[in-house]
N, C-alpha and C positions, 0 to 999 in steps of 0.2 A: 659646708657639705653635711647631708644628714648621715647620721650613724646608719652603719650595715644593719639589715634585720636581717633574720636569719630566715631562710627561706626553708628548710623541712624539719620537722617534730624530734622525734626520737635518734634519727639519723645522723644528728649535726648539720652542719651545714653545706650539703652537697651540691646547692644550688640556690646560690641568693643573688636573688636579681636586688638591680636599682630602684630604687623609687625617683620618681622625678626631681628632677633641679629645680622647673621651673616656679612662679610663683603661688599656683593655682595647687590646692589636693587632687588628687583625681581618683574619679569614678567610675565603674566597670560594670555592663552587664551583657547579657547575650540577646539577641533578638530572630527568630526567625518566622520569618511569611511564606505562608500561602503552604498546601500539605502536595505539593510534588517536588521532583526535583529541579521545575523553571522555577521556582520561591529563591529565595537570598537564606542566607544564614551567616550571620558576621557577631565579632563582637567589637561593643565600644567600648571608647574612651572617652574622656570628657572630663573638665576641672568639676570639681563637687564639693558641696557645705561639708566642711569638716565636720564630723564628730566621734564622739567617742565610741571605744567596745567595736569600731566597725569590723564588720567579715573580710577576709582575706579570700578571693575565690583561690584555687588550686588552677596549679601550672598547665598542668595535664587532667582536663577537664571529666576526664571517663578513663578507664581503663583499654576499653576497645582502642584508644587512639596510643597506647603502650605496641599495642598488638602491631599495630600499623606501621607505626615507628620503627621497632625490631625487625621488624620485614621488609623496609625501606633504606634503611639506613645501615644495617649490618646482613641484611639478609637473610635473616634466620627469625622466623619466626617465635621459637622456644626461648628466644631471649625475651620475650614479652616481660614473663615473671620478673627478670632480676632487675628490667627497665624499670616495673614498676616499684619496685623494692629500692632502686637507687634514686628517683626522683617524683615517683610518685604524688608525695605526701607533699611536694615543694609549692609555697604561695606566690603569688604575685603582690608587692605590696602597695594595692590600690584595696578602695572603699567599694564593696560591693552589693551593687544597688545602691549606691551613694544617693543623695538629694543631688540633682543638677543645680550648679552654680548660676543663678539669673544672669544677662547681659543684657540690656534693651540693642546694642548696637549687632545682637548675634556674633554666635561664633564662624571661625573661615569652619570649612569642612576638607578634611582628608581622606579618601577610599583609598585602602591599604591592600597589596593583592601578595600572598604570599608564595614562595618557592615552590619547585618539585617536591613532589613528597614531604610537606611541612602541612599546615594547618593554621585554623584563627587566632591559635595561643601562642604560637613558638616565637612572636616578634612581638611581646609583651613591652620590651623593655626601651624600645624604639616608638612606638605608641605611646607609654606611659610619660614620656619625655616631651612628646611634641603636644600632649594633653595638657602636661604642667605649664606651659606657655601660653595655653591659652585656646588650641585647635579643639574638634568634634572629633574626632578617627576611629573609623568604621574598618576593624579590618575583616574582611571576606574570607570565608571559607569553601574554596570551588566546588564546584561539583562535574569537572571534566574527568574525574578519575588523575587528578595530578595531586590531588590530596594523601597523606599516608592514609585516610579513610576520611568518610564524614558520613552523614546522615539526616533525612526529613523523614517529617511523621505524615502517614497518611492519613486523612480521613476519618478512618476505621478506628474509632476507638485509642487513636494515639498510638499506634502501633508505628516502628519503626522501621524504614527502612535504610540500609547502609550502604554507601558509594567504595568499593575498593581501592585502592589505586592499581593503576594498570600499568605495565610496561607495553612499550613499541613491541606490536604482533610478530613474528616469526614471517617473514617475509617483504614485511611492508617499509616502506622508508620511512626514515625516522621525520624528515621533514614535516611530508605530510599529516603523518600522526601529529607532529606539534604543533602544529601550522592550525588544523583546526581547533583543538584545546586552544592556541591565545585566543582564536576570533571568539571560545564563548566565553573565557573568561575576562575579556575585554568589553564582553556583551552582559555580563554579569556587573563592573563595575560601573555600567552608563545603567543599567538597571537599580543597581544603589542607589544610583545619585535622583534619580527617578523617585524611588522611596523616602529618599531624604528633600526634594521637593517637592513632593505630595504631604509629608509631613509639615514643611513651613506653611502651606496652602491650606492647613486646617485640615483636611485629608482624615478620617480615624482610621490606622493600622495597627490592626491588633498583632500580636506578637504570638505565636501559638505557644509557647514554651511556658504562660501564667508565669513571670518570674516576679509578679507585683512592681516593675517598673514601667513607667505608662509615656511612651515613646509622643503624646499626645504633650508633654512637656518642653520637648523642642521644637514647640510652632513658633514662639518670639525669641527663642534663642539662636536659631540660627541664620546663617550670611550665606544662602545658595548664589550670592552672587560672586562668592568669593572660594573658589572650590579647586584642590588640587587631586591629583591621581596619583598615586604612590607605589613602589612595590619592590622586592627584591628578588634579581634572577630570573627566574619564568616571569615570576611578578613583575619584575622590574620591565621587561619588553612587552609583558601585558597592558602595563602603563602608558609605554609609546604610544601601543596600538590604542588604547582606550582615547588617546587625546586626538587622535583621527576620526576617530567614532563618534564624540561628543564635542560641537562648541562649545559647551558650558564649562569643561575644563579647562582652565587656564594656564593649567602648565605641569611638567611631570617631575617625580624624583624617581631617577632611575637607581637601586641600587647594585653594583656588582651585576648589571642586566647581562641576560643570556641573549643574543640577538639572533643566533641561530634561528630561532622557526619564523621569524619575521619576511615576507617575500620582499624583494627589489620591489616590485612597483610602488609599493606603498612608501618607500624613503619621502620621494616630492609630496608626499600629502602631509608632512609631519611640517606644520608650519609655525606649532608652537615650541615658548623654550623647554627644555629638556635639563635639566642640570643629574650628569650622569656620576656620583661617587662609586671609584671605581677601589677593590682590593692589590694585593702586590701581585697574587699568586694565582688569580683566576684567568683573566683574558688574553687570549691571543689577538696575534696581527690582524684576523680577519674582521673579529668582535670590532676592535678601535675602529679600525676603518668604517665598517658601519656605524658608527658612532659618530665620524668625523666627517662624513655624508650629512647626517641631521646638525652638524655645529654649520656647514657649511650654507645650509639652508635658512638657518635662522641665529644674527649674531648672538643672540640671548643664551644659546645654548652653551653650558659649559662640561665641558671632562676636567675630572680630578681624581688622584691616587692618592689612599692614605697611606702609605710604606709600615712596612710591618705589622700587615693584615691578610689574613686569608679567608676564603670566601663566606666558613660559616661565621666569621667576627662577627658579621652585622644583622647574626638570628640571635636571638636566647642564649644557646650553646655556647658564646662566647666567653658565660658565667659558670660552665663548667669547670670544676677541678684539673688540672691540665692533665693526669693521669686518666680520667674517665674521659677526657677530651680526645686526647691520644688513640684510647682502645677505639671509640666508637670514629673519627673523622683522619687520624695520624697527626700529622705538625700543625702545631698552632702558630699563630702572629706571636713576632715579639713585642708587638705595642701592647700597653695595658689596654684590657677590655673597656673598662671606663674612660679611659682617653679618648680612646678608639670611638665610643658609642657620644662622646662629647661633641668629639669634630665632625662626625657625620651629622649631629643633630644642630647644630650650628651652621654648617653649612646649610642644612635644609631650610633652617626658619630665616637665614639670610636671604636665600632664594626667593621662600611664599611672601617674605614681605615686599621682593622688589616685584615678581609677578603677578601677587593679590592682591597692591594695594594696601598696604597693611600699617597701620598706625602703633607700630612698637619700635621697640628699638632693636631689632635683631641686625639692622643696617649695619652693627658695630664688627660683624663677622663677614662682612662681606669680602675681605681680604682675601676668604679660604675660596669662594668660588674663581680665585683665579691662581688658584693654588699654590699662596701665600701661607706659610705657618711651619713652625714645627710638623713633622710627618708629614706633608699634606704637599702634592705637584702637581702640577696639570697634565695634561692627557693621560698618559696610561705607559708603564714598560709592563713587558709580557709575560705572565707564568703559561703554567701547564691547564689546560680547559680539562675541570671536573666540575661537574654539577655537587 
């Protein structure tokens, strides 16, 4: 296991994420197309040429997304400042703008779709994990207004424009309102996958952000033929819906999925597997059962609970200090966060290698997709439903 680094400056260490297990370095950078808001904007992951002196990009990307966080997460926006005062400065410890690692055999590909009110950063450490193994993962930053904020540059001189997040309108059902948010950010991650085979196709996409990495580098690295859907929460049933939407995704992780905005009809269209990791303390009776609707449909499907977890375990925030964790979320999991983020990442690569086709050995975890292990059961018992 590699030594802790410490993830912020002057502060100590308020927030130190994982660096990867796997065997690969991994490299980080941001990418975003086209200057409206139908463009993508995600960031990746990816194993990369080690070297030395590399940069460490910052947790929390801009300040603006402190703002958005404070207003999302605690409701108060005046807490912006002291969000950024408490993690601000904190790194992720990947290579940024690394040199990509060659493969002639390419890598599988992951689109990562992130929670209510989270962003491209907040699931770093779930990313940087399935990177070190060896995946692509692109994870998305929406632009439904389910973002704590985000933003595309127009045209104009690089001028920016910013996406709020929105709560459900004063009169309208909340269905509804979510209901369209998944279809576009379901319509966002078949758009990725789009970018990311225009890319193997030779395709040149420029990146408007000039970060001097030149996305023209994964034309022979990567394996569209071998492509999963990711996501947790909103994400996580963005996923589903995304593997409806696109044959070319082969198969979903669903994490702790919110299934709520998802319609009945669409249950019988979900005919690929699903493997859904589920926390102790988030879903109800109704959530499983629609869960148990898609195992029912396809045997590959599996449900599993890792016990003593709760819902934020499987963002970033699970590397918070348990007093800062407290203030901003209340009770935390008694599993270790590194346990915790081991078993879901185990379970997941045991998964992409039975449904990608995948020539490693992740086979050796396959125990946990039937909810075999230490912490870890099958289907689901109930907590309280909080987003």
């Amino acid at each position: 296991v590699s030594p802790p680094r410490l993830g912020c400056g002057s502060m100590g260490a308020m927030l130190v994420l994982p660096p990867g297990q796997g065997p690969h370095q991994v490299g980080c950078t941001d990418v975003m197309v086209g200057h409206t808001r139908q463009g993508l904007f995600l960031r990746l992951f990816y194993p990369c040429v080690p070297r030395a002196g590399a940069t460490e990009p910052l947790w929390i990307p801009r300040s603006e997304y402190c703002g958005g966080l404070a207003d999302v997460t605690l409701g108060r926006r005046w807490c912006s400042a002291l969000l950024s005062i408490a993690i601000g400065s904190c790194k992720v410890p990947v290579s940024w703008n690394g040199p990509l690692k060659p493969r002639s055999s390419g890598y599988p590909l992951i689109i990562f779709s992130h929670g209510l009110g989270a962003f491209r950063t907040l699931y770093s450490s779930i990313c940087t994990e399935l990177a070190s193994w060896g995946f692509v993962v692109a994870a998305l930053e929406h632009r439904d207004h389910s973002a704590a904020t985000t933003y595309f540059c127009t045209a104009e001189a690089g001028t920016e424009e910013w996406i709020p997040f929105r709560r459900v309108p004063q009169g309208q059902k909340e269905f509804y309102f979510r209901n369209k948010q998944v279809h576009q950010r379901a319509q966002e991650c078949v758009r990725a996958l789009r970018l990311f085979q225009d890319i193997a196709g030779g395709r040149s996409v420029p990146s408007i952000l000039h970060q001097g990495w030149d996305l023209s580098v994964l034309k022979d690295n990567l394996d569209v033929t071998k492509v999963a859907v990711m996501g947790h929460s909103f994400g996580g049933v963005t996923a589903v819906l995304a593997l409806v939407k696109e044959p070319s995704f082969r198969c979903a992780v669903a994490l702790d999925a919110w299934m709520f905005p998802l319609e009945n009809l669409l249950y019988p269209e979900v005919s690929k597997p699903v493997l859904f990791i589920n926390t102790e303390k988030f879903q109800t009776p109704e959530s499983v059962a629609k869960m148990k609707r898609l195992s029912s449909r396809n045997g590959q499907t599996r449900i599993v609970t890792v016990l003593g977890t709760v819902h934020e375990d499987q963002t970033d925030f699970a590397f918070l200090p348990g007093k800062l964790f407290g203030r901003i979320f209340g009770r935390r999991g008694t599993l270790d966060p590194h346990k915790a983020l081991a078993i879901t990442s185990r379970a997941a690569l045991a998964f992409l290698q039975r449904h990608l086709k995948l020539e490693e050995e992740f086979g050796q975890w396959d125990e946990l997709l039937e909810g075999v292990g230490d912490s870890v059961v099958p289907d689901a018992p109930f907590g309280r439903s909080r987003l």
